[in-house]
C-alpha positions in Angstrom: -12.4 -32.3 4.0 -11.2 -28.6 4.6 -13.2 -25.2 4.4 -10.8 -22.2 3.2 -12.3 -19.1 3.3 -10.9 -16.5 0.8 -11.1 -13.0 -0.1 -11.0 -12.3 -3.3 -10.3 -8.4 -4.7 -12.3 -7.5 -7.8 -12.1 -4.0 -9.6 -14.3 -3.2 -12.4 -15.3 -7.1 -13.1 -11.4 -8.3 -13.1 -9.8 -10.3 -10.3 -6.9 -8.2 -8.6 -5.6 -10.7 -5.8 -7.0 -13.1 -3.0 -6.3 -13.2 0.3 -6.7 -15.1 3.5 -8.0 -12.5 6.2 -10.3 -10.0 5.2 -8.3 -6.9 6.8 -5.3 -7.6 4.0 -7.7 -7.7 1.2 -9.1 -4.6 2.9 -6.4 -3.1 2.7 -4.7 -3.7 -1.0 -8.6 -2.9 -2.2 -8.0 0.7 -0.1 -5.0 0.7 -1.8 -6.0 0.1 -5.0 -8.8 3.3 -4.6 -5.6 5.1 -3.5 -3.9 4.5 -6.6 -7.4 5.2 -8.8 -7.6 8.4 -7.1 -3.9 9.3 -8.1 -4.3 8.2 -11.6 -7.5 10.6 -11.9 -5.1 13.2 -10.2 -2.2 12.9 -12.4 -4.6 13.1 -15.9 -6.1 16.0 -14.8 -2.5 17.6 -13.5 -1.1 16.1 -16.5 -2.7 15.8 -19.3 0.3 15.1 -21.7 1.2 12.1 -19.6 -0.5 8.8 -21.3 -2.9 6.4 -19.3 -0.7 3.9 -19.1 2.2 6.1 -17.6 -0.6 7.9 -15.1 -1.7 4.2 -14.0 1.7 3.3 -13.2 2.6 6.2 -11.3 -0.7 6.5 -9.4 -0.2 2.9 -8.2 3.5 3.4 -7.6 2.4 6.4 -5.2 -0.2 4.4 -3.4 2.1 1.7 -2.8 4.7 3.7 -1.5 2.4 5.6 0.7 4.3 5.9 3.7 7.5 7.1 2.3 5.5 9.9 0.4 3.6 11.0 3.5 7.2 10.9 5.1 9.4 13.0 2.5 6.0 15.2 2.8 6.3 15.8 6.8 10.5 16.0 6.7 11.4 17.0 3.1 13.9 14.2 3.2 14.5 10.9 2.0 13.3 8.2 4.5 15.8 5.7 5.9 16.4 2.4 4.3 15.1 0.7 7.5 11.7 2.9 7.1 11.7 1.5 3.5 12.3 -2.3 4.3 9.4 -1.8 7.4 7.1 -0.2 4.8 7.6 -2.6 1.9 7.5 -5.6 5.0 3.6 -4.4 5.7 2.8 -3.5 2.4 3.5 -7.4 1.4 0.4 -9.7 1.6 0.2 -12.3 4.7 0.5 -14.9 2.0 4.0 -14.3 1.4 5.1 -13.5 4.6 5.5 -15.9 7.7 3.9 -15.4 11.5 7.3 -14.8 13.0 8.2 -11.9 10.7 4.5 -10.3 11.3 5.2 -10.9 15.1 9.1 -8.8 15.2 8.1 -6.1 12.6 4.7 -5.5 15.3 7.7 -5.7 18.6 9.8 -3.5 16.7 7.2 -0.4 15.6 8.9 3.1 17.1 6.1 5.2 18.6 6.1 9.1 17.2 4.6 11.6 19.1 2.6 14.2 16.7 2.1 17.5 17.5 -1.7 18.6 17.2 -1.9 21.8 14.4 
């Protein structure tokens, strides 16, 4: 007989997602605080917009984290291959396979940042 170990996300008494390490479902629950923290952003911002719409956005933004932080520091667009890296690490370990994990981690460009 087997023991699996799980990790299961839970926000405000619902189920989100489960996961097999506890760093990923570390990670999507930081996420989904992310994406709380934008929703409470854009009602106050925008109090026009509906919940539903503020929800989806905030989520949308947390998601797509690093291409935000990167249009932020560059006012431009980031490259496609930026995109597919992001949205490669974004995806839980359940979906993707060891050998992917292994060449996204060899191929990770270092970026000096200069101290304000």
């Amino acid at each position: 007989m087997a023991v699996e170990i799980k990790y299961v996300v839970v926000k405000k008494g619902e189920e989100k997602m489960t996961f097999a390490s506890k760093k990923e479902a570390d990670a999507y629950d930081k996420m989904l605080d992310m994406a709380e923290a934008f929703t409470d952003w854009l009602a106050l911002h925008q109090p026009d917009m509906n919940e539903s719409q503020a929800e989806t956005l905030g989520l949308l933004l947390a998601e797509q984290k690093d291409a935000i932080q990167h249009i932020l520091r560059t006012s431009k667009l980031p490259d496609a291959a930026d995109v597919a890296d992001a949205e490669k690490k974004a995806r839980p370990a359940d979906v993707t396979d060891e050998n992917a994990e292994g060449e996204a981690a060899q191929s990770k460009k270092v970026r000096a940042v200069k101290a304000a």
